[in-house]
N, C-alpha and C positions, 0 to 999 in steps of 0.2 A: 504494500500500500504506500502509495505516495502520494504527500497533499499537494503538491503541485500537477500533479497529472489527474489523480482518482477526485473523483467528487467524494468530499466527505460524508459518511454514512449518519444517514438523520432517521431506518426505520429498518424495521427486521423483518424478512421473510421468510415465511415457515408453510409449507404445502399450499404454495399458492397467493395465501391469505397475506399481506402486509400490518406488519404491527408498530401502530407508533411507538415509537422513545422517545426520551425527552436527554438531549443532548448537551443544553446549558451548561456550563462548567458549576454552577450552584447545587445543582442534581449531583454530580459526579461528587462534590465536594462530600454533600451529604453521602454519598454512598460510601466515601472513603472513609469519612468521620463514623459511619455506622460498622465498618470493616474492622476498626481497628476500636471499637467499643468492649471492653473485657467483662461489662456488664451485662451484656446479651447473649445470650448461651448461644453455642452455633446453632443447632436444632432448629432457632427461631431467624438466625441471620439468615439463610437460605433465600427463604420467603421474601421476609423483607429488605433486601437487597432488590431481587426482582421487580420488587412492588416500587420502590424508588424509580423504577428507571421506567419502569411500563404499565401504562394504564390499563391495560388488557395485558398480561401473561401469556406469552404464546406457550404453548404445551410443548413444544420441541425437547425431548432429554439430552439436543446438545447446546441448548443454552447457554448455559454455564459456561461454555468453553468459547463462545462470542461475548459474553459480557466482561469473559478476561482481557479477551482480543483487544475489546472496546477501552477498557480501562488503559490497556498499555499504549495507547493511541495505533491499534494496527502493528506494531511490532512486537516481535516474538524478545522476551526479555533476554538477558545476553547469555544468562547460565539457563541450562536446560535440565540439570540432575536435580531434584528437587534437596537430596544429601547436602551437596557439593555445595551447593547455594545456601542450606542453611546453616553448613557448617562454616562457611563463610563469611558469613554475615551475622552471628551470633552478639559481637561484642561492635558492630560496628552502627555508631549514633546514627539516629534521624536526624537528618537536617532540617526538617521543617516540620511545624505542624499548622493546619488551617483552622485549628481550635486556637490556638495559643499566640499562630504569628499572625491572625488573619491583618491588626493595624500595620504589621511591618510590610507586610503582599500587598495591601491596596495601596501604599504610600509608593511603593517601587514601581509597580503598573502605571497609577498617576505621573509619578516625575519622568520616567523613561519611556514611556508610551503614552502619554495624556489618556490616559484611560480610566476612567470613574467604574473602580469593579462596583460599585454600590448602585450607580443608577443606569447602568447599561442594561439595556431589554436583553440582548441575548450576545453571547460569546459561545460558539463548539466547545466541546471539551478540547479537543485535540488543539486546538489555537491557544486555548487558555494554558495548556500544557508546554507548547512549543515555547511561546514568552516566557512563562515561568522559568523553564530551564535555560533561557536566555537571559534572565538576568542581571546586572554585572554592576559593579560600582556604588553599592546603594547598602544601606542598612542590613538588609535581611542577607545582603550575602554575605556581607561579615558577618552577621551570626550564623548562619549554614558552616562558613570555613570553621569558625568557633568550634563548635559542635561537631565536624568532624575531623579534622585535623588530629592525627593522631601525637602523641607523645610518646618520645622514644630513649635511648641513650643516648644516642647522636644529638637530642635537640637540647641545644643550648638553656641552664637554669634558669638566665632572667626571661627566658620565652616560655618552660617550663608553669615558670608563677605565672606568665602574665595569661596562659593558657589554661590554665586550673581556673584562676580567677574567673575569664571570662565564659568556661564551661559551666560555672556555678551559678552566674547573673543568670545565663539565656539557658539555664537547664531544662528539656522536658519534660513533665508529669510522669508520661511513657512513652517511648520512642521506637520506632519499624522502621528499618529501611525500606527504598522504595524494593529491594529484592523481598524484602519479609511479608510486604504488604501482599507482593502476589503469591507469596506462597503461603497467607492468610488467606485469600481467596480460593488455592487447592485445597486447602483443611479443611472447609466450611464445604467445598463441592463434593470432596470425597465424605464427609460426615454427613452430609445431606444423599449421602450416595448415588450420588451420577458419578 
């Protein structure tokens, strides 16, 4: 998939029948925020994940496996072993969260894209994705480097503090990488058993 060639997918086809989705990145957000919620048993995330994105439910049992599609904006994530990946990324910070940074994301959208995330009728996901991980120079990506930036032997003690320091300011409550998140999404489909 490619957004400059492929027209972006705004609805899903299942035997025929077309099922709308709702494609907004506010939708998406909530679906992430509902993803990565430790207070909702999976049992019940299944469903409502579903339900966030589609007014009508298509009954398709491969589903699941286009709403992944959907989330990673049409790319297939880089690691493929679901092991590999989450032995991988075990101890490795979230850089962001749309709970906690949402003032630091709309202030970076505004100054580097005049973009009001608060009063725009509609943004794709896929576009509200692409900027996101374009963004540069600004607030939130200092905290993103914060937060993952590792510490090591090699790194110098007054960068050491100034690193600890500033991991502790912009800590998150609970943190997923974006690998973890998608293999939050196989947990929840394999427990839902698709």
């Amino acid at each position: 998939m490619n957004m400059f060639i492929d027209p972006l997918p705004s609805a899903y086809e299942y035997e025929g029948r077309i099922y709308e989705m709702r494609t907004d990145f506010r939708e998406w957000i909530r679906f992430e925020l509902l993803l990565t919620d430790k207070d909702i048993p999976y049992k019940d995330k299944f469903g409502l994940l579903q339900k966030i994105i589609f007014p009508v439910v298509p009954p398709d049992p491969k589903l699941w496996d286009f709403l992944l599609w959907f989330y990673a904006c049409g790319k297939k994530p880089a690691r493929t072993d679901s092991k590999k990946a989450s032995a991988g990324t075990k101890k490795q910070a979230d850089a962001y969260s749309f709970e906690y940074d949402d003032g630091y994301i709309y202030a970076a959208f505004r100054e580097l894209y005049g973009i009001d995330l608060v009063d725009i009728e509609y943004l794709h996901w896929w576009k509200f994705k692409a900027m996101f991980r374009s963004l540069h120079d600004c607030k939130i990506t200092d905290i993103m480097g914060y937060r993952t930036e590792k510490i090591t032997s090699k790194t110098p003690d007054y960068r050491k503090d100034f690193l600890n320091e500033m991991k502790k300011i912009y800590a998150l409550p609970r943190s997923l990488s974006e690998e973890q998140k998608l293999n939050e999404l196989r947990r929840i489909k394999e427990k839902a058993g698709y």
